[in-house]
C-alpha positions as CSV (number, residue, x, y, z in Angstrom):
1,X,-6.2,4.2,-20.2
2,X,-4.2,1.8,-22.5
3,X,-0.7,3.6,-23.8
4,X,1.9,2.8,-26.3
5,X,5.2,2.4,-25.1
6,X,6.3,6.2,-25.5
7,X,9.7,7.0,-26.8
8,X,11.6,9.1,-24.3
9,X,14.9,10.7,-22.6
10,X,15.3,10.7,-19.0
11,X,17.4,13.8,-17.8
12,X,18.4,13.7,-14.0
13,X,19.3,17.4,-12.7
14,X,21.8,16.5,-9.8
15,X,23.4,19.4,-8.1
16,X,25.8,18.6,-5.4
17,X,25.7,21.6,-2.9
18,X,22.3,21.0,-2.3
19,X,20.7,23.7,0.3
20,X,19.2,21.3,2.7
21,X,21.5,18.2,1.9
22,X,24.9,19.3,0.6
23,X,26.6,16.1,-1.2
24,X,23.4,14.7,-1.7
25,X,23.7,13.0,-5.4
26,X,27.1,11.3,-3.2
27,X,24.5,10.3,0.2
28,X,24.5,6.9,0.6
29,X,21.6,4.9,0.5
30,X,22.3,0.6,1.1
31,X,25.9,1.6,0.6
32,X,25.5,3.2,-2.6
33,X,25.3,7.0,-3.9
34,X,21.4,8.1,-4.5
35,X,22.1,9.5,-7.8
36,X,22.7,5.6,-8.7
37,X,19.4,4.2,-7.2
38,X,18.1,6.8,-9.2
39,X,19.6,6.1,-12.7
40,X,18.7,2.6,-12.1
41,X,15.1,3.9,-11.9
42,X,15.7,5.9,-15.0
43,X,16.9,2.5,-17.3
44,X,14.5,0.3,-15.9
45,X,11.3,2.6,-17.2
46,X,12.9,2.1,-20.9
47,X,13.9,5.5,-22.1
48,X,16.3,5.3,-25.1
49,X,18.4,7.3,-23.4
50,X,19.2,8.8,-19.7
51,X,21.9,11.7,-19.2
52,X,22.5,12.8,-15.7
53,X,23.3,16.2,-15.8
54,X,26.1,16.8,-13.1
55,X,28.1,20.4,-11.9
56,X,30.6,18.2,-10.0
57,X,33.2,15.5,-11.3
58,X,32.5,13.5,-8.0
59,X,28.7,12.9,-9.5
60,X,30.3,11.4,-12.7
61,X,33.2,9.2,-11.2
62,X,29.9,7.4,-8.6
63,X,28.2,6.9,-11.8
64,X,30.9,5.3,-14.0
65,X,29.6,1.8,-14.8
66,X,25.9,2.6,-14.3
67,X,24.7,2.6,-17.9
68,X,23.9,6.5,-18.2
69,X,25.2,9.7,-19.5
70,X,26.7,12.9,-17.7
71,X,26.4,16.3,-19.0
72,X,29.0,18.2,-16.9
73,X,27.1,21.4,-16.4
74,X,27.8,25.1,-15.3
75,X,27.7,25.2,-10.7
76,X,26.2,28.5,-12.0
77,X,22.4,27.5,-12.8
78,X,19.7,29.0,-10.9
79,X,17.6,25.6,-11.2
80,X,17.4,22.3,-12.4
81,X,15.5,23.3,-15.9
82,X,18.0,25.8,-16.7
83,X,20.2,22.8,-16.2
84,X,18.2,20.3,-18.2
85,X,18.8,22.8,-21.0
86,X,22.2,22.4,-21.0
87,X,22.1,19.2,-20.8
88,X,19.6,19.1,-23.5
89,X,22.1,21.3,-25.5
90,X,25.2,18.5,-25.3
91,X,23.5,15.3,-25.8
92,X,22.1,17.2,-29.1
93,X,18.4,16.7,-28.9
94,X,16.2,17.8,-31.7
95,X,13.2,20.0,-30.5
96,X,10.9,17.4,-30.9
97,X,12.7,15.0,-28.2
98,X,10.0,14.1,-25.3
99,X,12.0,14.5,-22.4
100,X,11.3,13.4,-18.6
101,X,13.0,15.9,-16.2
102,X,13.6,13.1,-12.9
103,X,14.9,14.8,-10.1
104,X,18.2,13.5,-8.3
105,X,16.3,13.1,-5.3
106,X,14.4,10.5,-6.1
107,X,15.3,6.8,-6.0
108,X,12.4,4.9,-5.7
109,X,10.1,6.5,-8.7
110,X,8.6,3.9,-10.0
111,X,9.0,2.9,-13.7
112,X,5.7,3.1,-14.6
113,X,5.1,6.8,-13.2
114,X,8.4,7.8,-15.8
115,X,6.6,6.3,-18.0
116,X,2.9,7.8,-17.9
117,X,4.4,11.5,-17.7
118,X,6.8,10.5,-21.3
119,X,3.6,9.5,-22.9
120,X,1.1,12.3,-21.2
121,X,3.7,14.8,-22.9
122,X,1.9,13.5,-26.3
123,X,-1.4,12.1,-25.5
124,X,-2.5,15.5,-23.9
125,X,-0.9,17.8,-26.4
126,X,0.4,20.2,-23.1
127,X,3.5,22.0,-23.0
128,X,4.2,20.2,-20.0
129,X,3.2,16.9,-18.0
130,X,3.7,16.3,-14.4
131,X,2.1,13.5,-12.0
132,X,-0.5,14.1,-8.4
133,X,-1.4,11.5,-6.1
134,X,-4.1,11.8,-3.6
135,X,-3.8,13.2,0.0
136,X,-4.7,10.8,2.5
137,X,-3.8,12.7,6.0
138,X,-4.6,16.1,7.3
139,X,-0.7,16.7,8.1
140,X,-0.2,16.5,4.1
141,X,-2.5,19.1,3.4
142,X,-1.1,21.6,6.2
143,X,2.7,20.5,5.4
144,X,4.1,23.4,3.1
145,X,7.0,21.1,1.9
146,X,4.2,19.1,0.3
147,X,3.1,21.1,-2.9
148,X,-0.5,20.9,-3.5
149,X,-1.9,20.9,-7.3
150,X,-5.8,22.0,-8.4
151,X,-6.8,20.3,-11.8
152,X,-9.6,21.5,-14.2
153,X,-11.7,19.0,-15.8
154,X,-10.0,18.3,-18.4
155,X,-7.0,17.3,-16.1
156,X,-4.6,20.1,-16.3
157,X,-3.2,22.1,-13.3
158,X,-5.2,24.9,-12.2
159,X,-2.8,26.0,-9.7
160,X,0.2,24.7,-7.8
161,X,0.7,25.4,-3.8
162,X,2.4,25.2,-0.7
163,X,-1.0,26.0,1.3
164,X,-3.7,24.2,1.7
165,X,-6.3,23.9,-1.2
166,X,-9.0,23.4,-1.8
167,X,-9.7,24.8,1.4
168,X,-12.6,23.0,2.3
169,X,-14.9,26.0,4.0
170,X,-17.7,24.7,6.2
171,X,-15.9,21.5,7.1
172,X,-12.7,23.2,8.7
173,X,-14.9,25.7,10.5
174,X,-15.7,22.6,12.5
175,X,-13.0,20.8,12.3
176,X,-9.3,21.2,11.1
177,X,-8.1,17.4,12.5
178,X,-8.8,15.6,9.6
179,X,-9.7,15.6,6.2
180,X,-13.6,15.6,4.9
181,X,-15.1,13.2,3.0
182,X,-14.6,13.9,-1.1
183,X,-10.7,12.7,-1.6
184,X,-10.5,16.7,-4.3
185,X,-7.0,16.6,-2.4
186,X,-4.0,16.0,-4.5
187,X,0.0,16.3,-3.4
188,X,1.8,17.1,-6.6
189,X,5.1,14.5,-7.4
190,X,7.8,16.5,-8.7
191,X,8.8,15.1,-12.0
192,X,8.2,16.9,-15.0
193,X,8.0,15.7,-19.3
194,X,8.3,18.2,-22.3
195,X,9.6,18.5,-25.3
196,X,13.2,20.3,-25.7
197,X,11.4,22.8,-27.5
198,X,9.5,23.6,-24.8
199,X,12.2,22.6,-21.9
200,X,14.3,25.3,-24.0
201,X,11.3,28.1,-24.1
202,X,11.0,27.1,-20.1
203,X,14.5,27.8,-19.4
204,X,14.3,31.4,-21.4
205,X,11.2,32.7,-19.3
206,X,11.6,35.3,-17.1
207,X,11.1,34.1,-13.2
208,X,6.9,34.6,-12.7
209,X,5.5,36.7,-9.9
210,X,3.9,33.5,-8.2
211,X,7.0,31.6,-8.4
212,X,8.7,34.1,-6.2
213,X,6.0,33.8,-4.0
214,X,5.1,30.4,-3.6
215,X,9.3,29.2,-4.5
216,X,7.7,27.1,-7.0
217,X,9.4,26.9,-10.2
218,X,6.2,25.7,-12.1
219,X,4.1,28.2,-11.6
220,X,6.5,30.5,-14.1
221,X,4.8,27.9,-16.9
222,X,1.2,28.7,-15.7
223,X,1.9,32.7,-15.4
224,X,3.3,32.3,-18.9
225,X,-0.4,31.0,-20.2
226,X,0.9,27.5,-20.8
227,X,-0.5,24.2,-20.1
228,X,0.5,21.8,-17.8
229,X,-1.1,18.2,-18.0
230,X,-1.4,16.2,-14.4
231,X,-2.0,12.5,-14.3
232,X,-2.5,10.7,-11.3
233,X,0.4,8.5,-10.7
234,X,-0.3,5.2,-11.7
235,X,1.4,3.3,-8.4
236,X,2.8,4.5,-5.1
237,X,5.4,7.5,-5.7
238,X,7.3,7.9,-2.2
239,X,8.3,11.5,-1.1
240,X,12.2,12.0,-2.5
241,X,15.0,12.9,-0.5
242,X,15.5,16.4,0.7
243,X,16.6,16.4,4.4
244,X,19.0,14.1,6.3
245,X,15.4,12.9,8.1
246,X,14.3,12.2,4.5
247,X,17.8,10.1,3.8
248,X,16.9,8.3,7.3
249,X,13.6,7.2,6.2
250,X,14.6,6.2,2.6
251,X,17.2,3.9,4.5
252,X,14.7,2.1,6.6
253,X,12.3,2.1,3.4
254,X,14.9,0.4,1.3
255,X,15.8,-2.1,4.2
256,X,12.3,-3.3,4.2
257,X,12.0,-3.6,0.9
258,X,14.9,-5.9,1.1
259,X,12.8,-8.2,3.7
């Protein structure tokens, strides 16, 4: 599919007490904080504008010099859209403003995945757009740190998961080692593009039933009876950084990359 170069806003929610990683916008990654590799990320897909939106001075003195916006937002936010919000609230975006929601975890998204989910925002006419690339590996599927997305035919997400799905039936009767021919297995990539209309309406729902369940934030949108439009990434979107095992392997990713 041929697209226009969208216009866009990047927003990148970076908390600093992370759970799993505390510090981690501050980690360094080939000497430098992540939150940089991913601003850098953020400028090179060409949004008109990229705003990281920070609860910690540290965040904003490490990104001094790197081209972007801070938003100093409230420690208080119960997640990253309730931050985005804000965010959206002091860089004074009208409600019309497509938005890409790039988490500070992530410093090798590629510029042309930013870039599909800013222009699926308007091509699809969804509330929201996200990306999905295809599972490969049986360990994917079973992995519940690997969130699992069913699309309808028309390309928007059926349902979001931490299990296993579509469980294939008769084929894991037999065997559960590997995956079965068919490739209808898709690992959702957590970044997200609305408009602030909608990134506003988002941040004002009541938590869903399934989000508690599942601890997936986007399920709240699909409980609400909105849409959410998935496109398959349109290159290779590696895993972001969540765990000091995740840092590890971005190192040695980034080091290879380097030759």
């Amino acid at each position: 599919m041929s697209r226009t170069d969208p216009d866009f806003v990047v927003a990148i929610p970076a908390r600093h007490d992370a759970s799993r990683l505390p510090g981690k916008p501050l980690r360094l990654l080939g000497g430098e904080p992540l939150v940089v590799h991913v601003a850098r990320r953020a400028l090179a897909a060409g949004a008109r504008e990229v705003w990281v939106a920070a609860d910690d001075e540290r965040v904003a003195r490490a990104l001094e010099g790197a081209g972007v916006r801070v938003a100093m937002t409230s420690r208080d936010h119960a997640s990253g859209t309730d931050r985005l919000a804000e965010c959206a609230a002091i860089a004074g975006w009208d409600e019309a403003t497509v938005v890409v929601n790039l988490q500070g975890d992530e410093p090798f998204a590629p510029a042309s995945g930013i870039r599909t989910v800013a222009a699926l925002v308007g091509e699809s006419g969804a509330d929201m757009a996200t990306l999905a690339t295809a599972i490969e590996d049986v360990d994917t599927l079973f992995d519940p740190n690997a969130v699992k997305v069913v699309r309808a035919a028309n390309g928007d997400a059926l349902y979001f998961s931490r299990a296993p799905m579509p469980w294939p039936r008769d084929a894991f009767q037999r065997d559960r080692t590997r995956l079965p021919g068919g490739g209808h297995w898709l690992r959702h990539i957590g970044i997200y593009g609305y408009r602030v209309g909608f990134l506003k309406r988002f941040a004002a729902m009541p938590p869903g039933h399934l989000e508690g369940i599942e601890a997936l934030e986007q399920l709240r949108v699909l409980e609400a009876g909105c849409r959410i439009a998935v496109a398959l990434a349109p290159e290779d979107f590696p895993p972001g950084v969540d765990t000091p095992g995740d840092l590890a392997r971005a190192e040695a990713r980034l080091a290879a990359s380097h030759g």
